[in-house]
N, C-alpha and C positions, 0 to 999 in steps of 0.2 A: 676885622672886627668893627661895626657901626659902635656909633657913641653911648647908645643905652645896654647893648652890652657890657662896653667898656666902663662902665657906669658900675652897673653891677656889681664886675669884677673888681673894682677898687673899693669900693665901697666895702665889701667883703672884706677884701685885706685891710682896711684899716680900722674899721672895727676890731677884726683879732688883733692888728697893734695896741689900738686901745685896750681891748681887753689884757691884753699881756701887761700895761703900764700899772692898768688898774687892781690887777691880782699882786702884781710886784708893790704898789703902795700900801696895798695892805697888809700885806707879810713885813713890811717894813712898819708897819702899827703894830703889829704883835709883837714888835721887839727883834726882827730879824730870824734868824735861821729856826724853825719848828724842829724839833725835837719828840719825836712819837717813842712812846712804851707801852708796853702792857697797861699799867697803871693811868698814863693821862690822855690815850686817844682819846677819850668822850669828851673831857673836860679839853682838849684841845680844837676838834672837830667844832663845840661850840662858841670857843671862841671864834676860830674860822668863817663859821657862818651868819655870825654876828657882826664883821667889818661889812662896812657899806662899801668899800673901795671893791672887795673880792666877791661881793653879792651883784656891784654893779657890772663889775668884770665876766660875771657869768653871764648877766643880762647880752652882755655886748657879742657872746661866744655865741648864744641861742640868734640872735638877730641875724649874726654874722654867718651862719650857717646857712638861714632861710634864702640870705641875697648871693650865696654865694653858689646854693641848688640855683638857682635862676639864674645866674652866670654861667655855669655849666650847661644848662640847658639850651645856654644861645651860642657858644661860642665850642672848639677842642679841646680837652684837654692840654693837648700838647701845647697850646697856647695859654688857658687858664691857669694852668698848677706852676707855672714859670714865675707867672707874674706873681707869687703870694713872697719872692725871693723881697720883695717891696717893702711886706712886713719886715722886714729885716732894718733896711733903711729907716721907716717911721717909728720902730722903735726905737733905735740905737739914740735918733733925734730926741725923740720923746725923753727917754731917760738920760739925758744930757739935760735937757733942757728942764724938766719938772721933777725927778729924779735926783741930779748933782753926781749922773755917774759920769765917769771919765771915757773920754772918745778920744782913745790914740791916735799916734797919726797912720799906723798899719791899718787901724780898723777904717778910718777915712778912706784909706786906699780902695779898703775891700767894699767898701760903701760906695767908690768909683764905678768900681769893676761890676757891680751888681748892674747902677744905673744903665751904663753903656749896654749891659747884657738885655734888658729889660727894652731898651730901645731899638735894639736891633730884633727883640723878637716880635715887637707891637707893628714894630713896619711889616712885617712877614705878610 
């Protein structure tokens, strides 16, 4: 994989990390866990579509799709669809860091065992 492939393909996965930080801050503006019924989907949908955090968050989905067709285009799958294992890692970061969620130390581990994974596939 040359470097503007590789480009691509990261670029892609961290976009949808972002995007995932960013739909997660806004659900955390609306007060945490949504609650749908019969009665308040409408009035809830707009509230949903009204957060700039989940409006921006979808922005970042849409972006993150276009570069991430163009990654696929240059590169395997079998190679590509590995590395989104990445998003994982820049999230779990992300929501520690901007978030205040908790990173255990199992999930450290698992956040090892990605990277090592991810590096032994990029050398392939």
């Amino acid at each position: 994989m040359n470097l503007t492939t590789f480009a691509f393909i990261i670029s892609g996965v961290l976009l949808n990390a972002c995007a995932q930080l960013l739909l997660k801050a806004g659900t955390n503006a609306l007060g945490g866990a949504i609650h749908l019924t019969m009665a308040n989907w409408f009035q809830t949908f707009i509230k949903v579509v009204t957060q700039a955090p989940i409006l921006a968050g979808l922005a970042c989905y849409g972006i993150s799709l276009v570069v991430w067709i163009i990654g696929l285009s240059r590169t395997d799958v079998t190679i590509a669809y590995p590395m989104l294992s990445l998003g994982y890692v820049v999230s779990a970061i992300g929501a520690w860091m901007f978030l205040g969620e908790v990173v255990s130390p199992q999930r450290l581990v698992a956040i090892g065992v990605i990277v090592i994974g991810v590096v032994l596939l990029a050398r392939t």
